[in-house]
ZAFI-686185 format. One record per residue (C-alpha): z, x, y; residue number from 1; residue in one letter. Coordinates in pm, 1 decimal. Layout:
# residues N
up|east|north|k|r
Z|X|Y|NUM|A
...
//
This chain:
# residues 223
up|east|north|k|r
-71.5|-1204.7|-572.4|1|X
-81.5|-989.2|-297.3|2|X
-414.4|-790.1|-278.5|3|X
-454.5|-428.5|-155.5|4|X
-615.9|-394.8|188.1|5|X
-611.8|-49.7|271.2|6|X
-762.6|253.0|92.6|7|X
-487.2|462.3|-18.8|8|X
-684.4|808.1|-88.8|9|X
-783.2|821.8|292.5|10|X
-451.9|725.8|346.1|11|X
-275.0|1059.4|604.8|12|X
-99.7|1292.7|412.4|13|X
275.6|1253.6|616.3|14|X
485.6|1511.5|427.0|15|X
526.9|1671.8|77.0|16|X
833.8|1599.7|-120.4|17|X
874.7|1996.8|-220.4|18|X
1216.4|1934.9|-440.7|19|X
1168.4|2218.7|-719.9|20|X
976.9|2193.2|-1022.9|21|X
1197.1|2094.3|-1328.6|22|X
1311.7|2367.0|-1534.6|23|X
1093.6|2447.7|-1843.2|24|X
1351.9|2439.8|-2114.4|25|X
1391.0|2099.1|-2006.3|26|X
1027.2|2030.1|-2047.6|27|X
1129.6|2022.9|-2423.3|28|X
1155.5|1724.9|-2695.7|29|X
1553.3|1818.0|-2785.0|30|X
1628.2|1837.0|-2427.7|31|X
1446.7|1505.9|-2338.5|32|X
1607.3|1349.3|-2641.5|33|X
1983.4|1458.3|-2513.0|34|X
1923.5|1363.0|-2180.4|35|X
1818.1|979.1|-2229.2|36|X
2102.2|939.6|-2549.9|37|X
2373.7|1088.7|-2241.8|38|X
2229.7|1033.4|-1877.0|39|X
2380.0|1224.4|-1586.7|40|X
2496.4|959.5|-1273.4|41|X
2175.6|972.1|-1052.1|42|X
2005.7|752.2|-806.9|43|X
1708.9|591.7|-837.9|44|X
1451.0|617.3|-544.8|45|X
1307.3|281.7|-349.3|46|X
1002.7|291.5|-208.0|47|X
780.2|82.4|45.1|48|X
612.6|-126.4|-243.1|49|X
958.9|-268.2|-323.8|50|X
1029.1|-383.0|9.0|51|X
687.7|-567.0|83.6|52|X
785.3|-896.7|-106.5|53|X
770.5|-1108.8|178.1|54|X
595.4|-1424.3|50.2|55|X
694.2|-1368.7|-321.9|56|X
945.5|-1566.2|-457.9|57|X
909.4|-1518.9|-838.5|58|X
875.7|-1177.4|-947.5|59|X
683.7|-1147.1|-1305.0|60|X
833.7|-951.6|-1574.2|61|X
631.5|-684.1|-1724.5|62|X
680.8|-349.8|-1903.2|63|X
537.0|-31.4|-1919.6|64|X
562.6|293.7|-2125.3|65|X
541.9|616.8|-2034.8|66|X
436.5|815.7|-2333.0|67|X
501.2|1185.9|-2331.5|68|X
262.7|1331.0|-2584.7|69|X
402.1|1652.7|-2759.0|70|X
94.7|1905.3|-2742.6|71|X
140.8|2265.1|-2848.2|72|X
15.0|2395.1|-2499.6|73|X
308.4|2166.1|-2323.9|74|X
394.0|1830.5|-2272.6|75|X
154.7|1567.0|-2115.9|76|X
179.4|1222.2|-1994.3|77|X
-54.6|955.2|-2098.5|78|X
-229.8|778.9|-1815.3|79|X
-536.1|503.6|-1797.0|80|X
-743.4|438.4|-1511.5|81|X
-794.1|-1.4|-1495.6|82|X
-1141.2|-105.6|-1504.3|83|X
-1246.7|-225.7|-1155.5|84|X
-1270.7|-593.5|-1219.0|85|X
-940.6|-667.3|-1310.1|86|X
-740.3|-937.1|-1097.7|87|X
-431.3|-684.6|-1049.7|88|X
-456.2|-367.9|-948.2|89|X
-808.5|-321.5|-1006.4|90|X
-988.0|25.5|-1066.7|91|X
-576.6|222.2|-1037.5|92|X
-412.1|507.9|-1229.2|93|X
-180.3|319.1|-1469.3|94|X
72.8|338.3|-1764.5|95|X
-73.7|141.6|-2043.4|96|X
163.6|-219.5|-2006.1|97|X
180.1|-527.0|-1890.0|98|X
373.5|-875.0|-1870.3|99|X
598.3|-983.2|-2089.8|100|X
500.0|-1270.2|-2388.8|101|X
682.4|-1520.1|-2548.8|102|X
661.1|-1292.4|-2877.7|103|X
850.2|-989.2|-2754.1|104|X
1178.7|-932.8|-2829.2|105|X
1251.8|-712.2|-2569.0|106|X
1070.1|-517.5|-2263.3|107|X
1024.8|-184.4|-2529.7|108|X
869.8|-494.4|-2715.9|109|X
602.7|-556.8|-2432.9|110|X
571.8|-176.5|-2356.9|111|X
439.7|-115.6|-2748.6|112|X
273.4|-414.2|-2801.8|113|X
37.3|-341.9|-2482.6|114|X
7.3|-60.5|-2499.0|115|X
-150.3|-81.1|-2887.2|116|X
-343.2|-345.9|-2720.0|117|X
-533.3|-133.6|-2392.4|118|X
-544.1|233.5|-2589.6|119|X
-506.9|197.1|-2957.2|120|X
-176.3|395.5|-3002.6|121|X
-29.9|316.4|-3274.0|122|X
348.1|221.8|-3270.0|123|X
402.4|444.9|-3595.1|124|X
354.4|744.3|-3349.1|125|X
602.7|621.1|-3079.0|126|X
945.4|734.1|-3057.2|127|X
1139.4|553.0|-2730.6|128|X
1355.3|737.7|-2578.1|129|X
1513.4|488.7|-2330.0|130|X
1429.4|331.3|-1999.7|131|X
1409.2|390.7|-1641.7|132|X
1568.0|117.7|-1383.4|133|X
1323.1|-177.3|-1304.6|134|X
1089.6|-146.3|-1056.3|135|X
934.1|-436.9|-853.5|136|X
617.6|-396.9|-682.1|137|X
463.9|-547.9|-372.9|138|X
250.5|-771.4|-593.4|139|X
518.1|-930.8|-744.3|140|X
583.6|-766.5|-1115.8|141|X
932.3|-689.9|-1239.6|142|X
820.2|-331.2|-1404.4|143|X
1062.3|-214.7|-1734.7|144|X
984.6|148.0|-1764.9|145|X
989.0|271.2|-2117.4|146|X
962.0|625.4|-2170.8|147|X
886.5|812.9|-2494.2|148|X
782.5|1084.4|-2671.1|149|X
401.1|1070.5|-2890.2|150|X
388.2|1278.2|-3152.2|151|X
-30.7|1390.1|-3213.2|152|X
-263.0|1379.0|-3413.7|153|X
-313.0|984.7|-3305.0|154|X
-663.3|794.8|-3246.4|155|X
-697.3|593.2|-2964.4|156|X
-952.3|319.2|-2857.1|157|X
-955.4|156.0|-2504.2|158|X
-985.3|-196.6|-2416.8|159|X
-1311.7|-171.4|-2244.1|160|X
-1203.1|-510.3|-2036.7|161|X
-931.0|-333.6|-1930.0|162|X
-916.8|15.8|-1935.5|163|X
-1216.5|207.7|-1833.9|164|X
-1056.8|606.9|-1937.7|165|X
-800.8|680.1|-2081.2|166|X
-605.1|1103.4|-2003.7|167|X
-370.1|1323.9|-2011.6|168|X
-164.6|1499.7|-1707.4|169|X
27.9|1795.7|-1797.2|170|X
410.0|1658.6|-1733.5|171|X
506.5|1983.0|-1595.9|172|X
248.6|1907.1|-1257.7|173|X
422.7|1583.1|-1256.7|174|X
757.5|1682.9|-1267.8|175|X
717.4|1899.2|-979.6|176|X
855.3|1782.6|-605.0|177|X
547.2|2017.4|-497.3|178|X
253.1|1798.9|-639.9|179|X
468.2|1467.1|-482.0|180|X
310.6|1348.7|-126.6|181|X
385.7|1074.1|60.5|182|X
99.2|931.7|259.8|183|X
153.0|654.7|558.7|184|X
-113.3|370.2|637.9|185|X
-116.7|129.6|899.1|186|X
-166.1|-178.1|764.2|187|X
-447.5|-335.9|891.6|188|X
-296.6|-717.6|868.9|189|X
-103.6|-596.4|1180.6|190|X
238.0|-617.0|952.1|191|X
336.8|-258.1|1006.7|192|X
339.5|75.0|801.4|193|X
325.2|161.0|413.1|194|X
479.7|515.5|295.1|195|X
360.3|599.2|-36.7|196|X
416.6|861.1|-299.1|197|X
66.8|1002.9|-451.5|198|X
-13.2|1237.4|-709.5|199|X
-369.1|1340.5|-719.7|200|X
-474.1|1532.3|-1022.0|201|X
-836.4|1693.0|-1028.8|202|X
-1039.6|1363.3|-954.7|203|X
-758.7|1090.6|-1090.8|204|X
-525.4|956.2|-800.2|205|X
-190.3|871.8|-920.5|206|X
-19.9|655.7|-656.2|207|X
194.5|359.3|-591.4|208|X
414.8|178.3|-880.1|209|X
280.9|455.4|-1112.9|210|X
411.1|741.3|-886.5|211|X
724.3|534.8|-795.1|212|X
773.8|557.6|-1168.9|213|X
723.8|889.3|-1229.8|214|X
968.9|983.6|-891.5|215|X
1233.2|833.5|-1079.7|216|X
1159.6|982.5|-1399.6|217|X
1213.5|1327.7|-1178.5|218|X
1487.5|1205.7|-1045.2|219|X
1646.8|1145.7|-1380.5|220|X
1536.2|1485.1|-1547.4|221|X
1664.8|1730.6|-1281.8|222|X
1993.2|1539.3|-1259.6|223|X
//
């Protein structure tokens, strides 16, 4: 697996992405609901990450979910932050996933099963909407988003190997071109430049695959 070798939150800020917020009555369970049972045509966004696959040559399925919980003040999205220890992606803003096993029937499958597994949410609260288009990253994972909506009061309990917090971001800050940066590194291997979308939110940076996913969850919405 290819490791990370720069530090992306003293990565340059290049530009913002400044497409408007999404509408509120679209921030709205009915409207999510009607929008993933009938998409719009839209284009889904590639980034740097899926380009630097040089020296990969099997890509690993996994899947993700993105679980939009249904709080009375507004929507949020449910987010970990990886314990630093962990072989892949170490000490990063997540969406509770991971690979695909032998006993899933499916990628929505792998995206309930793990994510029962890292946080505790129970599948009983889950209602999947639909997913988002793959998404391969530059260390070599075939990504299934699977987004959905969480309906509270649920109890949650983190894998302490892997998950080391587990919060909320209101989904209105991330569905907002405003709050979307891209930041440019040199790589210091001497193989060029990265472009990457960030999120920060309060002392959480939200970056890379997990703000790749969330651009084309945008992109989908304000269709």
């Amino acid at each position: 697996m290819a490791k990370l070798n720069f530090d992306p939150e003293h990565a340059p800020l290049h530009s913002v992405a400044g497409e408007s917020a999404l509408a509120g009555e679209r921030l709205t369970a009915d409207w999510l609901r009607a929008r993933f049972t009938e998409p719009p045509a839209w284009n889904p966004e590639t980034t740097d990450e899926q380009r630097l696959r040089k020296n990969i040559t099997t890509l690993i399925p996994a899947a993700v979910l993105l679980p939009i919980v249904l709080r009375e003040g507004g929507m949020t999205l449910l987010l970990t932050q990886r314990t630093a220890h962990l072989h892949d992606h170490a000490g990063q803003v997540s969406l509770p996933g991971g690979r695909v096993d032998d006993v899933d029937d499916s990628p929505i499958d792998t995206a309930l099963r793990e994510t029962e597994e890292e946080i505790g949410l129970d599948r009983r609260h889950i209602e999947v909407l639909g997913q988002l288009p793959e998404y391969r990253t530059g260390t070599g994972f075939q990504i299934t988003p699977v987004v959905s909506l969480v309906q509270p009061p649920f109890d949650l309990k983190a894998d302490p190997f892997e998950v080391a917090e587990i919060f909320e971001v209101p989904l209105s800050f991330l569905m907002n071109g405003d709050n979307h940066q891209r930041r440019t590194v040199e790589l210091p291997d001497g193989s060029g430049r990265r472009t990457f979308y960030a999120m920060p939110y309060g002392r959480f940076f939200i970056w890379g695959a997990t703000a790749g996913m969330l651009r084309n969850l945008f992109h989908l919405l304000r269709a």
